[in-house]
C-alpha positions in Angstrom: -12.5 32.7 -6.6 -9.8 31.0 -4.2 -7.8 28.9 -6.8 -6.6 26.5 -4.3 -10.7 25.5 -4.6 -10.2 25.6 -8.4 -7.2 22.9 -7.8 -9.1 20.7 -5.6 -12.4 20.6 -7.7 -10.2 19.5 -10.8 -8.4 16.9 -9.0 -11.5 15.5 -7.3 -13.3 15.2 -10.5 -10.1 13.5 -11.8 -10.0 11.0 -9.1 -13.5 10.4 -8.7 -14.0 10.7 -12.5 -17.1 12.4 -11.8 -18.3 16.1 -11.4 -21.5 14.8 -9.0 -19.2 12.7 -6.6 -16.3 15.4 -6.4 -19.1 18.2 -5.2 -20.2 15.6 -2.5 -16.6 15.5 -1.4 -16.3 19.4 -1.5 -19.7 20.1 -0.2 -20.6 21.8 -3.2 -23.1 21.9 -6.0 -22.1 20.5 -9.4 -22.6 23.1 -11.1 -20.5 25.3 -8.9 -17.8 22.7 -9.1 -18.3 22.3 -13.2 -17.5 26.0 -13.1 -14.4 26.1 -10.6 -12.8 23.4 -12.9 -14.0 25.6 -16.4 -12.3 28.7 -14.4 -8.9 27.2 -13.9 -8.6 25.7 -17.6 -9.2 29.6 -18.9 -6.6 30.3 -16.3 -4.0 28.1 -17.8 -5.4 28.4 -21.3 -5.4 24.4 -21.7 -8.4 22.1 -21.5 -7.2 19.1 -18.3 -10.5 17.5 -18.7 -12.3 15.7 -21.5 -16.2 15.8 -21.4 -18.5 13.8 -22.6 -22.7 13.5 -20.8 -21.3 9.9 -19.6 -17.5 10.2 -18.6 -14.8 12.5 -17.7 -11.6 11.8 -18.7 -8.1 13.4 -18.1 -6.3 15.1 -21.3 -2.1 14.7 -21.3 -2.1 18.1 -20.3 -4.7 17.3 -17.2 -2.5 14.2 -16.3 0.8 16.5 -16.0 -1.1 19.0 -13.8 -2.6 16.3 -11.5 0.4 15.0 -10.7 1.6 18.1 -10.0 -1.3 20.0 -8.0 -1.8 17.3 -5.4 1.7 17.2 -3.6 0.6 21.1 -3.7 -3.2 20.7 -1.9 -1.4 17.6 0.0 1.1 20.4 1.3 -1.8 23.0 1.9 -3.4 20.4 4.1 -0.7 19.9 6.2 0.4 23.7 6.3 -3.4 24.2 7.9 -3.4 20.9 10.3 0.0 21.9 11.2 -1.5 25.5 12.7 -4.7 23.7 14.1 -2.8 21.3 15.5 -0.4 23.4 17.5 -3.9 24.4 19.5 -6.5 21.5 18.9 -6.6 17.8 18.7 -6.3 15.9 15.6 -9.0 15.7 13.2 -10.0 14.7 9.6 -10.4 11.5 8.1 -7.8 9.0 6.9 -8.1 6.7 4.4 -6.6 3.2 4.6 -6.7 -0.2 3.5 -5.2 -3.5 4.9 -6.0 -7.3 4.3 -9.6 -8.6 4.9 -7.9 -11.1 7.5 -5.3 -9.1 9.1 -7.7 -5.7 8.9 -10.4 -7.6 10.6 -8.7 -9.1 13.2 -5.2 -7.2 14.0 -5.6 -3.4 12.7 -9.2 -3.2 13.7 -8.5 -3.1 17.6 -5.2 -1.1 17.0 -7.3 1.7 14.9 -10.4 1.3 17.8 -7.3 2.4 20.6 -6.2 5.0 17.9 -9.9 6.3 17.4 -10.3 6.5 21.3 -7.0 9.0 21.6 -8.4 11.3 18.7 -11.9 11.9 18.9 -12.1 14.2 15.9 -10.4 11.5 13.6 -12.3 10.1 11.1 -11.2 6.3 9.9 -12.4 5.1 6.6 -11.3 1.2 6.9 -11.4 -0.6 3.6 -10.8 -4.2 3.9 -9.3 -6.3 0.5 -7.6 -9.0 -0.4 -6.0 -7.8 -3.8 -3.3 -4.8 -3.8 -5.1 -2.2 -4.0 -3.6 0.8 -5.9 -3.2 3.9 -3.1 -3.4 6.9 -5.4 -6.1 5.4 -7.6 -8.3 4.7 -4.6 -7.8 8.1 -3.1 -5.9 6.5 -0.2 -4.0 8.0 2.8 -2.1 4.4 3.2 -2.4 0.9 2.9 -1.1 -1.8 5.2 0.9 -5.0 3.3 2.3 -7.9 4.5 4.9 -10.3 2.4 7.7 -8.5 -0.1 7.1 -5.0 -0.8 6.9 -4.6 -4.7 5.6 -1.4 -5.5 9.0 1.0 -5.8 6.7 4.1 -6.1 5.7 3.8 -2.6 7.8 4.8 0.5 7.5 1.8 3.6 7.4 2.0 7.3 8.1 -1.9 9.0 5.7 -2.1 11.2 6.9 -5.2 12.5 6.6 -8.8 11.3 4.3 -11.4 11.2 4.8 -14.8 12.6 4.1 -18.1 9.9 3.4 -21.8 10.7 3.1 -24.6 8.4 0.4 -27.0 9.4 -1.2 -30.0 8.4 -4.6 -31.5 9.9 -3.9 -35.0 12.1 -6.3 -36.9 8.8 -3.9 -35.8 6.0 -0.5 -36.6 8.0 -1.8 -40.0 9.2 -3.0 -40.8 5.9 0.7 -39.1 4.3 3.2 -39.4 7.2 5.0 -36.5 9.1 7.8 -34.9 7.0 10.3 -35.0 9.0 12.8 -32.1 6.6 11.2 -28.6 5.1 12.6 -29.9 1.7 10.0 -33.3 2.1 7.4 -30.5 1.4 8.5 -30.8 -1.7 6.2 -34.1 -2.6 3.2 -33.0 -0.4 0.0 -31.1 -1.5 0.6 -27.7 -0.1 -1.9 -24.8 -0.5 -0.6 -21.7 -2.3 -1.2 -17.9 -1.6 -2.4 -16.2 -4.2 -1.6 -12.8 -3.0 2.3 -13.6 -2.9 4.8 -13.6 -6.1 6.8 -16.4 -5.0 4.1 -18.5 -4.1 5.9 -21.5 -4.8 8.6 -21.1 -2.3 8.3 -21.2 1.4 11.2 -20.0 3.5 12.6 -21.4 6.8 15.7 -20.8 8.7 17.9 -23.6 9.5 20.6 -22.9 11.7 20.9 -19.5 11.0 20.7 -19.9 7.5 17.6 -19.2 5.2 16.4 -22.5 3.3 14.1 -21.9 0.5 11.4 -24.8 -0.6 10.2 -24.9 -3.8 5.9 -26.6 -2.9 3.3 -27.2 -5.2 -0.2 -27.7 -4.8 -3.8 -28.0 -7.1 -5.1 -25.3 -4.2 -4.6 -21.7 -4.0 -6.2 -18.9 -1.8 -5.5 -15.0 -1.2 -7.0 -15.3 2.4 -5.0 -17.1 5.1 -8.3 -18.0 6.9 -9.2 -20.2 3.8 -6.1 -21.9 3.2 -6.2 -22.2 7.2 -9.9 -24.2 6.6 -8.6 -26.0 4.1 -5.9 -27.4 5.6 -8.2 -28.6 8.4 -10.2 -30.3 6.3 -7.1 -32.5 5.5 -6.1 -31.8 1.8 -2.8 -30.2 1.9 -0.5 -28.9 4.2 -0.6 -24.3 4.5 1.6 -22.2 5.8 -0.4 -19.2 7.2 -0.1 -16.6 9.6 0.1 -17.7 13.4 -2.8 -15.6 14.4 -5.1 -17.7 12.1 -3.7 -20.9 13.2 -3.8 -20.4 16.7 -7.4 -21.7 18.1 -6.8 -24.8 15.3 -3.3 -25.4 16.7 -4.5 -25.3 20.5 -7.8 -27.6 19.5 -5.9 -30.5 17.7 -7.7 -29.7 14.4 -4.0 -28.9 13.0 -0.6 -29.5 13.6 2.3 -27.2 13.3 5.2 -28.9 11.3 9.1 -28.2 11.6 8.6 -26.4 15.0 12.3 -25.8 15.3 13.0 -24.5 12.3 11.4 -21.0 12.0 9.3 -20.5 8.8 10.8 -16.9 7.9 8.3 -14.3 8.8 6.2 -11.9 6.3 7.2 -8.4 6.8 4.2 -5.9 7.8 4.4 -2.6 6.6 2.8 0.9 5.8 2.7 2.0 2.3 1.7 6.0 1.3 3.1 7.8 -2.2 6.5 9.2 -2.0 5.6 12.3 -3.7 3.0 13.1 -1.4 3.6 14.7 2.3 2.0 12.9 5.4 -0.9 15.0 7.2 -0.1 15.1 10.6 -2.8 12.7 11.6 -1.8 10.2 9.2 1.5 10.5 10.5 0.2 10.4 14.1 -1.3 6.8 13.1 1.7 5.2 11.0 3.4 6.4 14.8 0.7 4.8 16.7 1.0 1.3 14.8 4.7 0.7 14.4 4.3 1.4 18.8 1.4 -1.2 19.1 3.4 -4.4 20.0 -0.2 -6.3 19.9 -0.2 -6.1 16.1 2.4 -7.9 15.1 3.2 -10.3 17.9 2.3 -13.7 17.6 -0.7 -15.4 19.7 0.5 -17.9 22.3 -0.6 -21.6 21.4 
């Protein structure tokens, strides 16, 4: 029995916390799977899994050798791409997630042009609004935009991503223009929820980055709903310009502070430092960071 099978049934059973799921990932049985995992504990003469007829859990010992076996299969996957590669196309399936607004709109035509140069790549698109954890969710990457927090992740820019605060002509006739980024300050303004600093919207003035401390009863973790909100005239948002842009050429909103630049949120590709890019992920972080449509704003 191969053990590099006996590696990857244990780790799929520990990702997937299941022994059913992790066969339908290998193309196995259960059973068969049950018994490449039982095969490599007697190897080690350690139990890595705890059993029970309604969970599957990961002993201390399991933990250590997960985190140690999957940079090895990560490296085995690449070693065998890498050889296929040099005389076939790519091929395989990649697993990434990205914002529901962003995914939808942006990433979705840059993957489609991606998918149409690599017929034998698969793309498993998974579209949310919270941050996701990659190795949890048996990702290949993830796609963020604002301040990179996570440390344990490496970070390709992609690019950035262009911001406009806005108001709807009802609320500034009803509060008055602010004529100064720091007159935010006593206006309703809608909050993100997905960023840490929510509170504080950056602009640059003259070359020099102001920071604005806003507040505001609303808060949203999608830029398309703090862009309808703002349209329906109770607070001013600052959201990405690709949202904005229809509203903005319509009337329904107004951009504010025009000449001074609301500081743009970095976009970027996340994946796990300790784990070595497959050559068609890499291919794809490659084909995004080149796509000047993703990033760029929309003319309004």
């Amino acid at each position: 029995m191969d053990k590099i099978d006996r590696m990857r049934a244990f780790a799929l059973v520990a990702k997937n916390a299941s022994f059913t799921l992790a066969a339908q990932r290998m193309g196995r049985s259960p059973r068969l799977v049950s018994k490449y995992v039982a095969d490599l504990e007697e190897a080690l003469g350690v139990q890595l899994l705890n059993r029970t007829t309604r969970s599957v859990s990961l002993t201390d010992a399991g933990a250590t050798y997960l985190t140690m076996c999957e940079p090895l299969l990560d490296g085995f996957d690449e070693l065998e791409e890498a050889v296929r590669n040099q005389q076939a196309a790519l091929r395989g399936v990649i697993h990434i997630s990205a914002p529901t607004g962003f995914g939808s709109v942006r990433l979705a035509p840059s993957l489609a042009d991606f998918a149409a140069l690599h017929p034998e790549v698969e793309i498993d698109l998974r579209l949310s609004d919270r941050r996701v954890s990659i190795i949890d969710e048996g990702l290949d990457l993830a796609i963020r935009i604002g301040p990179m927090r996570d440390s344990s992740l490496k970070v390709r820019q992609l690019g950035s991503m262009p911001l406009v605060v806005c108001a709807s002509p009802a609320y500034l006739k009803r509060t008055g223009m602010p004529t100064h980024p720091h007159a935010l300050e006593a206006h309703e303004c809608i909050l993100d929820g997905n960023m840490t600093e929510s509170t504080i919207w950056r602009f640059n003035m003259d070359g020099q980055e102001l920071a604005v401390h806003v507040n505001g009863r609303l808060r949203a973790n999608a830029p398309a709903a703090s862009a309808r909100l703002a349209a329906t005239g109770v607070a001013v948002a600052r959201c990405p310009a690709y949202t904005v842009s229809e509203a903005l050429k319509s009337g329904e909103l107004v951009e504010l502070f025009a000449n001074n630049c609301v500081t743009p949120y970095v976009v970027a590709a996340l994946f796990p430092q300790n784990r070595r890019l497959t050559t068609r992920v890499r291919a794809l972080i490659d084909h995004l960071a080149s796509d000047t449509s993703l990033c760029s704003d929309l003319k309004r």
